[in-house]
C-alpha positions as CSV (number, residue, x, y, z in Angstrom):
1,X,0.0,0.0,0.0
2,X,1.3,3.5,-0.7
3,X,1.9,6.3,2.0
4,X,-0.9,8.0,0.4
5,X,-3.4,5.3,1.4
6,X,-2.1,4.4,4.8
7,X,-2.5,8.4,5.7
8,X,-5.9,8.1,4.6
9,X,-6.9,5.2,6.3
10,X,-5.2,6.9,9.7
11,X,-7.4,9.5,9.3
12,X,-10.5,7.9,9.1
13,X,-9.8,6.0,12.4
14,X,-9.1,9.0,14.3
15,X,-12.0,10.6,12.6
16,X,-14.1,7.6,14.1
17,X,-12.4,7.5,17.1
18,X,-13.5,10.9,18.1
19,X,-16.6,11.0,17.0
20,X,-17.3,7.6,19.2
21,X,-16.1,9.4,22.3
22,X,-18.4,12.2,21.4
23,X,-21.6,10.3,21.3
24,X,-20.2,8.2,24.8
25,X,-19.8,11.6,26.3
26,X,-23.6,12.8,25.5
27,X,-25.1,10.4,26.6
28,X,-24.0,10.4,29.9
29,X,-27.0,12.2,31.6
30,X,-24.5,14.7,33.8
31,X,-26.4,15.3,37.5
32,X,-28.2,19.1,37.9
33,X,-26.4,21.3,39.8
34,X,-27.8,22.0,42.9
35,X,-30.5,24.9,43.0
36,X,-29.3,28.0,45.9
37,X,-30.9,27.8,48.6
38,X,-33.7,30.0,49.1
39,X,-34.0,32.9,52.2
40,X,-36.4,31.5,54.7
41,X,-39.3,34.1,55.4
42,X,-38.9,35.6,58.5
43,X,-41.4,34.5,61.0
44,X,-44.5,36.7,61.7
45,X,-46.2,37.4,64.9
46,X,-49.9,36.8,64.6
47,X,-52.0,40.4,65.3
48,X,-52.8,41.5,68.6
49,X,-56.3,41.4,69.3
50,X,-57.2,43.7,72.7
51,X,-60.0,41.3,73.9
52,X,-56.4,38.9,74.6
53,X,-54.3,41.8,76.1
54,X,-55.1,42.4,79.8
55,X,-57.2,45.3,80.0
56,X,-56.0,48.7,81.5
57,X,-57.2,50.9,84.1
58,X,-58.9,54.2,82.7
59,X,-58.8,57.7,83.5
60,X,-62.4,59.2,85.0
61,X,-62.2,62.9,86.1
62,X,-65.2,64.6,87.3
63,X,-64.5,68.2,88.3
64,X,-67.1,71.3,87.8
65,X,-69.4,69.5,86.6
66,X,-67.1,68.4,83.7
67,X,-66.5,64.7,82.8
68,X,-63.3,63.6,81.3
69,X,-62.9,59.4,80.1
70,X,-59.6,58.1,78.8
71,X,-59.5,54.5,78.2
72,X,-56.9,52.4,76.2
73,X,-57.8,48.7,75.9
74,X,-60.3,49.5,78.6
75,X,-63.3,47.5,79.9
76,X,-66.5,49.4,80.0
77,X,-67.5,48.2,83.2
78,X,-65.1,50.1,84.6
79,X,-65.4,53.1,83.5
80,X,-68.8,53.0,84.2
81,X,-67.9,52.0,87.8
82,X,-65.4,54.6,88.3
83,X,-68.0,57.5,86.6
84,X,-70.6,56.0,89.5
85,X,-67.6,56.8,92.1
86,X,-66.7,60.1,90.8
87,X,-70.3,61.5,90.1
88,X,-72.3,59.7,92.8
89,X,-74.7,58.7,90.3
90,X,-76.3,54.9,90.9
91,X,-75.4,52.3,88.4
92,X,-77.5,49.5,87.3
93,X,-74.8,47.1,85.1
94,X,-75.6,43.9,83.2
95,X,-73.1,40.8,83.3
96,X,-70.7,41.4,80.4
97,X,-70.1,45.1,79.9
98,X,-66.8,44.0,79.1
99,X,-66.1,45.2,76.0
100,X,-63.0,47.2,75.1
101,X,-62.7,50.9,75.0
102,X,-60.4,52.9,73.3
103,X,-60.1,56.9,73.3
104,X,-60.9,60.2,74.6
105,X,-64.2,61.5,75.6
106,X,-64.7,65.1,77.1
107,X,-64.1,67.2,78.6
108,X,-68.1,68.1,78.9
109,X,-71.6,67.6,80.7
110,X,-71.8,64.5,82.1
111,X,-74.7,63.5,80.1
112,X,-72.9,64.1,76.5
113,X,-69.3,62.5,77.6
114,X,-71.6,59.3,78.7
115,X,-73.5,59.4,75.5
116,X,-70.3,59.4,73.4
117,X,-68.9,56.7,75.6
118,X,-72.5,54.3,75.5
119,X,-73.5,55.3,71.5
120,X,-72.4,52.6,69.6
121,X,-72.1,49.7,71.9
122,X,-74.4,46.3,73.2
123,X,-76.5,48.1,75.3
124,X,-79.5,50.2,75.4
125,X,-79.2,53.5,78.6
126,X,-81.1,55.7,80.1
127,X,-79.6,58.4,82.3
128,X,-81.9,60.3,84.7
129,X,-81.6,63.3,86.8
130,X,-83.1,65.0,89.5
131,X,-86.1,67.7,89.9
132,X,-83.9,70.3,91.1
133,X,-81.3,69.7,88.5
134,X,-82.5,67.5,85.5
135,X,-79.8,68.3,83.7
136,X,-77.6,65.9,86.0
137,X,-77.1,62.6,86.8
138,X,-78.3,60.8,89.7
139,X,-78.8,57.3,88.0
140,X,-77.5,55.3,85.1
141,X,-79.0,52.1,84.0
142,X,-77.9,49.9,81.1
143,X,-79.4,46.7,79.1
144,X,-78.1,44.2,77.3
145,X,-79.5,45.1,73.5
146,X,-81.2,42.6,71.5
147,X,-80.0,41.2,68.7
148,X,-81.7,42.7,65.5
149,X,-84.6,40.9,64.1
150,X,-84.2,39.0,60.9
151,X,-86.5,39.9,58.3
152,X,-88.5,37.3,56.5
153,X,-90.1,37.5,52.9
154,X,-93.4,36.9,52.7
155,X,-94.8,34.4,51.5
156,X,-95.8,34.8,48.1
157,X,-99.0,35.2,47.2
158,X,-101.6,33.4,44.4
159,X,-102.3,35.3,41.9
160,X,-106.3,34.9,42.3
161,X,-106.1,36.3,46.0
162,X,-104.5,39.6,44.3
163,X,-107.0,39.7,41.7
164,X,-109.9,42.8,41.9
165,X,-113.4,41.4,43.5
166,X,-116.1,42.2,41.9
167,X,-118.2,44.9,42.6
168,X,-121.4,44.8,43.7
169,X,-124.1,45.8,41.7
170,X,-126.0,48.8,43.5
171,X,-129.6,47.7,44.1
172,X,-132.4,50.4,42.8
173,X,-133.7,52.0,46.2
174,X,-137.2,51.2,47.2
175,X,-140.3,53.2,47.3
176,X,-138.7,56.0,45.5
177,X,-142.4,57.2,45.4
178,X,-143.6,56.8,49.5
179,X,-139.8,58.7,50.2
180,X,-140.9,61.4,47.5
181,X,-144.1,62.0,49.1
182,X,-142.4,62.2,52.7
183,X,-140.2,64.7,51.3
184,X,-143.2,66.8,50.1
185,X,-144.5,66.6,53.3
186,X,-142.2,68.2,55.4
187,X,-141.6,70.6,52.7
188,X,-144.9,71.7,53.2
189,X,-144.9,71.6,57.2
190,X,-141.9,73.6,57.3
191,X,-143.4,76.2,55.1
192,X,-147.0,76.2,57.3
193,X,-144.2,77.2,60.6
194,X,-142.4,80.1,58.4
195,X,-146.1,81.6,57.5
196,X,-147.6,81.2,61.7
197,X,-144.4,83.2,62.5
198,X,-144.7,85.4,60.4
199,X,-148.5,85.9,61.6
200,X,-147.4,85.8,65.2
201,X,-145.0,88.8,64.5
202,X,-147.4,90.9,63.0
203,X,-149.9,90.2,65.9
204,X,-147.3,91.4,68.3
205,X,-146.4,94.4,66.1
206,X,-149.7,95.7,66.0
207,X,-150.4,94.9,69.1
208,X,-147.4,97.3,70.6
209,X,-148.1,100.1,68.2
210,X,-150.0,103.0,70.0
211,X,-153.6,103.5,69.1
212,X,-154.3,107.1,68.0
């Protein structure tokens, strides 16, 4: 064989060679690299709610005639209890007036602070003063308010109980002629009346004019 042929021949078994390793090299299925690991979220503290938080003692000032109420996270009970201390007002309270309160009412009459505390909440009040000074507050008296009334549809109703009843027809009165006649005759007594007073006038009138 010439050198020319063996050269050749190299080359195609090299050429084979390689291309053999390729195809051993792709399909090898290489492993995935390993994905970064992610931040963790940081952990979040559930709300507060106030009904969980131990209440706190409120502020009640009472002072000419003036009411002042500041409450944060608290109970209405007793602010109402400390108002009783403060204005010497009786207090008739419910079980569970123990709802939370939050804010700042007054400084004013003691009747519109307690309004703006009570307006809004589960209870129904009444607030009463005195004869000498109804404007006060000698009493305040609270009740739990009921729960609002759910509203029913009416039942719906058949169409031939909404229909139009007939009307009547009018019946022709009776003895048109006898109630006629009765008519006539009271005209006629009334009219005999007007002519005897008339007479009886001019009897009297003649009987009081002088006589020559």
């Amino acid at each position: 064989m010439s050198s020319g042929v063996r050269k050749t021949a190299l080359l195609l078994l090299l050429l084979m060679s390689s291309f053999s390793l390729i195809r051993h090299s792709e399909g090898q299925a290489q492993p995935p690299s390993p994905l970064p690991a992610l931040p963790s979220p940081p952990a979040v503290a559930p709300p507060s709610v106030a009904e969980q938080a131990p209440p706190r003692a409120p502020i009640v000032v009472y002072q000419n005639d003036q009411l002042t109420i500041l409450a944060d996270n608290a109970t209405l009970s007793s602010i109402l209890q400390l108002v009783r201390d403060r204005t010497g007002a009786l207090l008739d309270l419910p079980a569970g007036a123990e709802e939370r309160v939050f804010g700042r009412f007054g400084p004013g009459p003691v009747r519109d602070v307690l309004a703006a505390l009570l307006n809004g909440s589960r209870f129904n009040y009444v607030m009463l003063g005195s004869a000498e000074n109804p404007d006060g507050l000698t009493q305040i008296i609270l009740s739990s308010r009921p729960p609002d009334p759910v509203v029913n549809n009416p039942p719906v109703q058949q169409m031939a109980s909404l229909a139009p009843e007939p009307a009547e027809a009018e019946t022709p009165p009776q003895n048109t002629q006898q109630e006629g006649d009765r008519i006539a005759a009271e005209e006629q007594m009334r009219q005999q009346r007007s002519l005897q007073l008339l007479q009886n006038l001019e009897e009297r009138q003649r009987a009081l004019q002088p006589q020559n």
